[in-house]
C-alpha positions in Angstrom: 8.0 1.5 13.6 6.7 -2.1 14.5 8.9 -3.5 12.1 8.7 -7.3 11.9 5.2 -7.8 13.4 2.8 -10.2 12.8 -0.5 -8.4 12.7 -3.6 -10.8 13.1 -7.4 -9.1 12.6 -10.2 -10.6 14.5 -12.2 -12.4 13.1 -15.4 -11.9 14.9 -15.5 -7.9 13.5 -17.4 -7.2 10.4 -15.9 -5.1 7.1 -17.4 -3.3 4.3 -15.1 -1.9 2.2 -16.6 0.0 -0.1 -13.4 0.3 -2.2 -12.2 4.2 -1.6 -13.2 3.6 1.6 -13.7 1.1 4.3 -16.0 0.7 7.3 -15.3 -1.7 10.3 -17.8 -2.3 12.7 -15.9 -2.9 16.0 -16.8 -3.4 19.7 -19.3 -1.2 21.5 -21.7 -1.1 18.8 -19.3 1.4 17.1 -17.8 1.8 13.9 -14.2 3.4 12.4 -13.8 4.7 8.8 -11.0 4.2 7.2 -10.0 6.8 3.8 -8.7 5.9 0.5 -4.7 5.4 2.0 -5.4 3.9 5.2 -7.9 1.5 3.6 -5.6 0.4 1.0 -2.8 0.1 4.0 -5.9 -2.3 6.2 -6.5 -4.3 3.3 -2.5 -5.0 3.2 -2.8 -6.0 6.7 -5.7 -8.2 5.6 -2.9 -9.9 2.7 -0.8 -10.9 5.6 1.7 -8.0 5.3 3.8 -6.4 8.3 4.2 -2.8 8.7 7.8 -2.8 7.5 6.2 -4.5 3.9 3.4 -1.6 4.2 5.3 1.1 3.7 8.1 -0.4 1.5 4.2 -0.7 -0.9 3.2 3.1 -0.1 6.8 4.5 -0.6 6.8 2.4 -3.8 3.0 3.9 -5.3 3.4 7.5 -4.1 5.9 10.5 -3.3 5.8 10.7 0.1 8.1 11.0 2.9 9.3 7.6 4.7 9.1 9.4 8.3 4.7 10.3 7.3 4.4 7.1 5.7 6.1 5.0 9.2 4.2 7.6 11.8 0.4 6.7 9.3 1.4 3.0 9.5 2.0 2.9 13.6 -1.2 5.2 14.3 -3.4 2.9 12.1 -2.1 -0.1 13.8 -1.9 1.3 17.5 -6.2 2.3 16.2 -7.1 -1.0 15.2 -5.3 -2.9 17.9 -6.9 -0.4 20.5 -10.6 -1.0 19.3 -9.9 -4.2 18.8 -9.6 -5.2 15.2 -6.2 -6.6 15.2 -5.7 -9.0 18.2 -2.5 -10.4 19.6 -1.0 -13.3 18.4 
C-alpha cells in the first residue's frame, strides 16, 4: 500500500466522467475506462486524497475486505501512473 502519497493527475489529459462511469483519454491516442468503484476511487484522487484516505472512504461505504480494497487501490494507481494520468510530484 502507497500509504502517505501525494498523487498529482496531469493536467494535460482529458476526463469525462459520465457519473457510473468514467473515461480518460490518455497518451497514444488511447483511452481507459474506469467502472462505478474505481471511478468513485479517481474522483477521490481528483479531491486531493491519498490512498491510505481512499480506502479508509471505501471500507467506510461498503463491506468489503481491507486486503481487496488496498490491492484495487495500488493497481488503479500503478494504471494511471503507467499511462500517464497521475504524474510525479
Amino acid at each position: 500500500m502507497q500509504k502517505n502519497e501525494s498523487l498529482r493527475l496531469n493536467p494535460n489529459i482529458t476526463i469525462l466522467d459520465r457519473k457510473k462511469r468514467i473515461d480518460i483519454a490518455v497518451k497514444g491516442g488511447e483511452s481507459i475506462t474506469l467502472n462505478n468503484i474505481a471511478a468513485e476511487s479517481f474522483r477521490y484522487i481528483q479531491a486531493g486524497k491519498g490512498p491510505d484516505e481512499i480506502v479508509k472512504i471505501i471500507l467506510n461505504e461498503y463491506d468489503v475486505d481491507r486486503q481487496i480494497v488496498e490491492e484495487d487501490t495500488d493497481e488503479l494507481i500503478d494504471m494511471l501512473k503507467k499511462y500517464g494520468v497521475i504524474i510525479d510530484e
